[in-house]
C-alpha positions in Angstrom: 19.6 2.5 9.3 18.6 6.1 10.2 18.6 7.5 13.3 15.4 7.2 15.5 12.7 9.6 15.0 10.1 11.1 17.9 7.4 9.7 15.2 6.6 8.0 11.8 3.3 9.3 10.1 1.8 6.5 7.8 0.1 8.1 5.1 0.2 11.2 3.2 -3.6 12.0 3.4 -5.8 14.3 4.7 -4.8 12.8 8.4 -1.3 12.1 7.9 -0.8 16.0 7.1 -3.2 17.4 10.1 -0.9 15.2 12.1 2.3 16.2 10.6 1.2 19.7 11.2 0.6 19.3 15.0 4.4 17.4 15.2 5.9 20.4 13.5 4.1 22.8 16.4 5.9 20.9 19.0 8.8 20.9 17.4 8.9 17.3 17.1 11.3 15.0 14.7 9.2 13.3 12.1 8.9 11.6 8.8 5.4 11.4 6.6 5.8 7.9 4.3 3.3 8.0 1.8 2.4 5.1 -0.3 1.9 6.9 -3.6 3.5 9.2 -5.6 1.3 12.1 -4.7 -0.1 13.8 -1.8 -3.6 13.4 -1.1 -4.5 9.6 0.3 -7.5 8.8 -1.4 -8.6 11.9 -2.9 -6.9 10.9 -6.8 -9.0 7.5 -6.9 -12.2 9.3 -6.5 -15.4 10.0 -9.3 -14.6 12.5 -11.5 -17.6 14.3 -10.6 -17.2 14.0 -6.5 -17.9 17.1 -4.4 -17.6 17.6 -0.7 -20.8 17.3 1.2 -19.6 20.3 3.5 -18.9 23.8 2.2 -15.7 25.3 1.8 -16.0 27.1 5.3 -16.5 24.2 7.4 -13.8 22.5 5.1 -10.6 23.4 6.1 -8.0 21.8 8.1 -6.2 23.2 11.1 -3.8 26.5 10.3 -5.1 27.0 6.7 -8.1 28.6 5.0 -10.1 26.4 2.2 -9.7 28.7 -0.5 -12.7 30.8 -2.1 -16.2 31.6 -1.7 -16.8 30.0 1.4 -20.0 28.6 0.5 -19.6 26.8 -2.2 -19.1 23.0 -2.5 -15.5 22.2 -3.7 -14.6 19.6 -6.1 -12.3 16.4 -6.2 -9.7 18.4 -7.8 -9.8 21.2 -5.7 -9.2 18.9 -2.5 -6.5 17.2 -4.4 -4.7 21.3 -4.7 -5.4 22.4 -1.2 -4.0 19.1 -0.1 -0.8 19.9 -2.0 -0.8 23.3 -0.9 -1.1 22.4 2.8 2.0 20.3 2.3 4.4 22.8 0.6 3.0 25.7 3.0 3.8 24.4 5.9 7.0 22.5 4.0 5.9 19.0 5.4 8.6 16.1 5.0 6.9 13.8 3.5 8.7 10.9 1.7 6.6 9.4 -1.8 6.5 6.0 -2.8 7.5 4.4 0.5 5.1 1.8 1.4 4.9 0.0 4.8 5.4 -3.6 4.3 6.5 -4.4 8.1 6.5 -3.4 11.1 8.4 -4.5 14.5 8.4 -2.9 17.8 11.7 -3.0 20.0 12.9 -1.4 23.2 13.7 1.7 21.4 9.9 1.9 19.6 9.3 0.5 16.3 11.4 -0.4 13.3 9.9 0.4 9.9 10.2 -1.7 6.5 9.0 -0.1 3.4 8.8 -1.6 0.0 12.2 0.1 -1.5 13.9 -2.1 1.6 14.7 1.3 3.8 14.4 0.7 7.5 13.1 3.3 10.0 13.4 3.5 12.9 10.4 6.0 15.5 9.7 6.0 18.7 6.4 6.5 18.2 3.9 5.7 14.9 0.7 7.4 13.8 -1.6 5.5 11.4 -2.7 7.8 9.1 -4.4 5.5 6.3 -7.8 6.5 7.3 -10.7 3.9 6.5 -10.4 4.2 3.1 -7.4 2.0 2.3 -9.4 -1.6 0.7 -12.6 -1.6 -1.1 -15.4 -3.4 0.7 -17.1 -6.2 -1.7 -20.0 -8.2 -0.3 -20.7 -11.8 -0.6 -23.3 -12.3 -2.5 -24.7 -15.8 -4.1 -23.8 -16.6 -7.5 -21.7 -13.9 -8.1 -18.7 -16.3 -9.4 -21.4 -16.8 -12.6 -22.4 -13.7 -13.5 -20.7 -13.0 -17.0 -21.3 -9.1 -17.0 -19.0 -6.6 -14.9 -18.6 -5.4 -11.5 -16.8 -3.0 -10.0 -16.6 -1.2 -6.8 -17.0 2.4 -6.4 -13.6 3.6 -6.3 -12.9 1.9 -9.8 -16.1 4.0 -11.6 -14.9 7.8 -12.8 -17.7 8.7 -14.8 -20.5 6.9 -16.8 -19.2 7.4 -20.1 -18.3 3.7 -20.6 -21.9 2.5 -19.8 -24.4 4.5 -22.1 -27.4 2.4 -22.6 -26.9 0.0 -20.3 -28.8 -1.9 -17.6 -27.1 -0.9 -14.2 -27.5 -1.5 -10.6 -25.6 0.7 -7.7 -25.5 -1.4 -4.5 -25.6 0.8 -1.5 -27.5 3.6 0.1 -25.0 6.1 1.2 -23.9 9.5 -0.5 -21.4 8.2 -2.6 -24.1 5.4 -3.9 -26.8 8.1 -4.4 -24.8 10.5 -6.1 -23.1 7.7 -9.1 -26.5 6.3 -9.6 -27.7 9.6 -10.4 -25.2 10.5 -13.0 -25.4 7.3 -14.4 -29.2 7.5 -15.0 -28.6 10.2 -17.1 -26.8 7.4 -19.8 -28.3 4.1 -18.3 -31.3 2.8 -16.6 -30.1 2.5 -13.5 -31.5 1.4 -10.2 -30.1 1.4 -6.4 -30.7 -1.7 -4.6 -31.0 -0.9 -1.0 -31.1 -2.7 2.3 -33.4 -0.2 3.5 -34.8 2.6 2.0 -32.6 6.0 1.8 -33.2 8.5 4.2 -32.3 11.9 3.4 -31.6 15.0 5.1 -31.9 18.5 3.6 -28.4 20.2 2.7 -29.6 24.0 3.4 -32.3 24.3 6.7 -33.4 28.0 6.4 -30.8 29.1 4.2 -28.1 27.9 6.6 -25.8 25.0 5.3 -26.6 21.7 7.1 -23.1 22.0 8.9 -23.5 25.4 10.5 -26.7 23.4 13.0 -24.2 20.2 13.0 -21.4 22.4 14.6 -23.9 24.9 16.5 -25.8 21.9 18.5 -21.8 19.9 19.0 -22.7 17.0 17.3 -20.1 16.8 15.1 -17.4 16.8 17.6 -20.0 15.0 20.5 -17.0 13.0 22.6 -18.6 9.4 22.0 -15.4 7.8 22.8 -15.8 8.8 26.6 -18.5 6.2 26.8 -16.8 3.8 25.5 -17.6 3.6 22.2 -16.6 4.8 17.9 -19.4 7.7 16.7 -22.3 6.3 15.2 -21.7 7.2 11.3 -25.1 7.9 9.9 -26.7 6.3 6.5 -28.9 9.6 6.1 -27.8 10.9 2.6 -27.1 14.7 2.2 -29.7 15.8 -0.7 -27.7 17.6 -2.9 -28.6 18.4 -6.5 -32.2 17.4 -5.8 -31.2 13.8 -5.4 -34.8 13.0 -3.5 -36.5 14.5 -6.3 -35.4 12.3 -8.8 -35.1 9.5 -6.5 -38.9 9.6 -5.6 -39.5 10.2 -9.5 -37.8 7.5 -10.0 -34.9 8.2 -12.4 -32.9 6.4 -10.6 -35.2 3.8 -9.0 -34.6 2.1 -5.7 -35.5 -1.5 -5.4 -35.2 -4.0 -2.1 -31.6 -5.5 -2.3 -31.4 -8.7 -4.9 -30.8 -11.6 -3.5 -28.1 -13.6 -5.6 -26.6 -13.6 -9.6 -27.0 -15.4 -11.8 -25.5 -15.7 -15.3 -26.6 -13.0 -17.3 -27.8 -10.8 -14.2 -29.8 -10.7 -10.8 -32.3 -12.1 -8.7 -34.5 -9.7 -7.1 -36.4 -10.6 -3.7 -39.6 -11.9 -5.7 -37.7 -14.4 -7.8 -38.0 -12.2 -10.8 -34.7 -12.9 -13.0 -33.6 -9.7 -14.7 -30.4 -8.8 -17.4 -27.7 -6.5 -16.3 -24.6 -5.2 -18.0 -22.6 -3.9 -15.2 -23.3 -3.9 -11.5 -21.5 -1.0 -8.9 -21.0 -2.1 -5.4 -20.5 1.3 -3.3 -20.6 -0.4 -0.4 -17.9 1.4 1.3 -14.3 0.6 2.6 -12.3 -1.1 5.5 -9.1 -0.3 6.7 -6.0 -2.6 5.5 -3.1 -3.3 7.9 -1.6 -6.4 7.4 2.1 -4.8 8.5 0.3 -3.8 11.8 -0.9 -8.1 12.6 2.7 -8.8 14.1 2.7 -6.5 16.8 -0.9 -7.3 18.2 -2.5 -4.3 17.2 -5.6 -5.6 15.4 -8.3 -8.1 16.4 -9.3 -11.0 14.3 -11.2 -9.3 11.5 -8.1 -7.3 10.9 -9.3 -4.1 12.4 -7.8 -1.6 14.8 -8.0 -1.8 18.8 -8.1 1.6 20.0 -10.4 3.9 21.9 -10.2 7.4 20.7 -7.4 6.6 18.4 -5.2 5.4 21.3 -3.7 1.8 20.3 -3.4 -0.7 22.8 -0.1 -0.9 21.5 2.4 1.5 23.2 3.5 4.2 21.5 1.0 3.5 18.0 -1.9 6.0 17.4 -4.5 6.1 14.9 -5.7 9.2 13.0 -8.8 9.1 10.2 -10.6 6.7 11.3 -14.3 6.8 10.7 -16.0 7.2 14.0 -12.6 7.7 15.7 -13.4 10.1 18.6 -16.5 12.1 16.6 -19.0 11.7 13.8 -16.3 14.2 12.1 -13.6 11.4 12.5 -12.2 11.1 8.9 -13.4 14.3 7.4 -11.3 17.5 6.8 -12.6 19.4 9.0 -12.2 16.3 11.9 -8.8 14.6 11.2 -7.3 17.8 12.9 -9.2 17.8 16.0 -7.7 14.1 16.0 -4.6 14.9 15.0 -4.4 17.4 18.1 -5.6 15.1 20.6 -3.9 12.7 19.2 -0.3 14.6 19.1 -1.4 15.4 22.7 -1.1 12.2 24.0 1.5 10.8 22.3 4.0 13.7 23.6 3.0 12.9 27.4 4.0 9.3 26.7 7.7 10.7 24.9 7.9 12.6 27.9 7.3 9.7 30.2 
């Protein structure tokens, strides 16, 4: 058993790193246990052909410039480098391929079991898996029957392995908007939407759509005081001309089908039509089963907190979406969190 730490980070992410840099500024004794055996959370699973919906300047987390032109709209791979980078630069201990598989809380704080049978032991925890940790799959009827594939979006990389074939992207968001355009360049592809996408121009008079976010405060607007997470918006960033060749459309959108059948879907009509593969981008949900024996989620398995503030003493949140702003589990939020966050938890050390 090791001797007790001020505080265990949980995740080796974007958020586990803005909080790891915060405990090193107050000169704090901590450990980063990441899951994987690489630094970057979720940033390695994503679409080959992902880019940031922000620019480079208004991507950067606290203490350290996103490199290059500023204005530009960095890739996958890039994140996954400057992720790196901001771990060796600021020489973050971070342990790989430790993942939590319990968790008990004592006098002292909380002992921690990983999956290599170490114990920890911290008298205070930040969870720093984000909202991205357990794809989110819908219920739908007759999807046992179906005989062609689905996948979620974090399984789909690129749409080499579905040239000519009949596809459907379920989901409305960025993420959605952006694979079902690819893909229609191979396949004929529709999104099937609960409502119809609403988009919001990237650039407003030449200005980036994050400079007015920032300038007007709503992406740091303190929703938490009142009570309640940020709002996350469905309005999709139109990058690329997506609305262009949405409204053309190449991809189509179509009212959400109803159930499967065998060979493919039912559409709201009653119309029966083929499909080869069917996407669900339908987002995540957190996954915290080693949290569930010390109280800390309610009965759909999701975190109590208010402003990332567990009602669980001593255990803190960071990267979740909605968690204090509408720029809760972005780079350029998780360190805003991370501060706060750090903030609090070193008044109840003290106490």
């Amino acid at each position: 058993m090791k001797k007790i730490l001020d505080t265990i980070v949980i995740g080796g992410g974007q958020a586990g790193l803005a909080s790891g840099y915060h405990l090193q500024k107050k000169g704090l004794h901590f450990l980063i246990l990441e899951a994987s055996d690489q630094i970057g959370g979720s940033w390695p699973r994503y679409y080959d052909s992902l880019n940031l919906f922000s620019p480079a300047g208004y991507s950067s987390m606290p203490g350290m410039k996103f490199p290059g032109d500023q204005k530009r709209y960095p890739d996958r791979d890039e994140v996954i480098r400057y992720l790196q980078d901001y771990k060796l630069k600021f020489d973050l201990p971070v342990l790989m391929n430790q993942r939590v598989d319990l968790i008990e809380k004592n006098e002292e704080g909380f002992v921690i079991r990983t999956n290599t049978g170490e114990l920890f032991k911290a008298r205070t925890i930040i969870n720093a898996t984000g909202s991205f940790s357990s794809p989110f799959i819908p219920k739908i009827a007759g999807m046992g029957d179906f005989q062609g594939n689905t996948l979620h979006s974090s399984q789909y990389r690129n749409s080499q392995p579905f040239h000519n074939q009949r596809v459907i992207i379920v989901g409305g968001g960025n993420s959605a908007v952006q694979i079902a355009v690819e893909m229609s360049e191979v396949s004929r592809t529709t999104l099937a939407v609960r409502q119809s996408i609403q988009f919001v121009k990237q650039q407003i008079g030449k200005l980036d759509l994050h400079f007015w976010i920032k300038l007007i405060g709503f992406d740091n607007f303190p929703y938490w005081r009142f009570g309640k997470t940020a709002p996350i918006s469905n309005a999709v960033i139109d990058s690329n001309r997506f609305k262009e060749r949405i409204t053309a459309g190449n991809p189509n959108q179509q009212p959400m089908f109803t159930s499967f059948y065998e060979s493919g879907v039912i559409w709201p009509n009653g119309d029966k039509e083929h499909v080869d593969t069917v996407i669900f981008a339908t987002g995540f949900r957190p996954k915290l089963p080693y949290l569930q024996t010390i109280g800390a989620l309610d009965d759909e398995g999701l975190p109590v907190h208010k402003a990332g503030i567990s009602k669980v003493t001593g255990l803190y949140y960071v990267g979740l979406e909605g968690q204090r702003s509408f720029a809760s589990a972005t780079l350029r939020g998780v360190g805003s969190d991370a501060q706060f966050v750090v903030k609090k938890l070193l008044k109840h050390l003290k106490e």
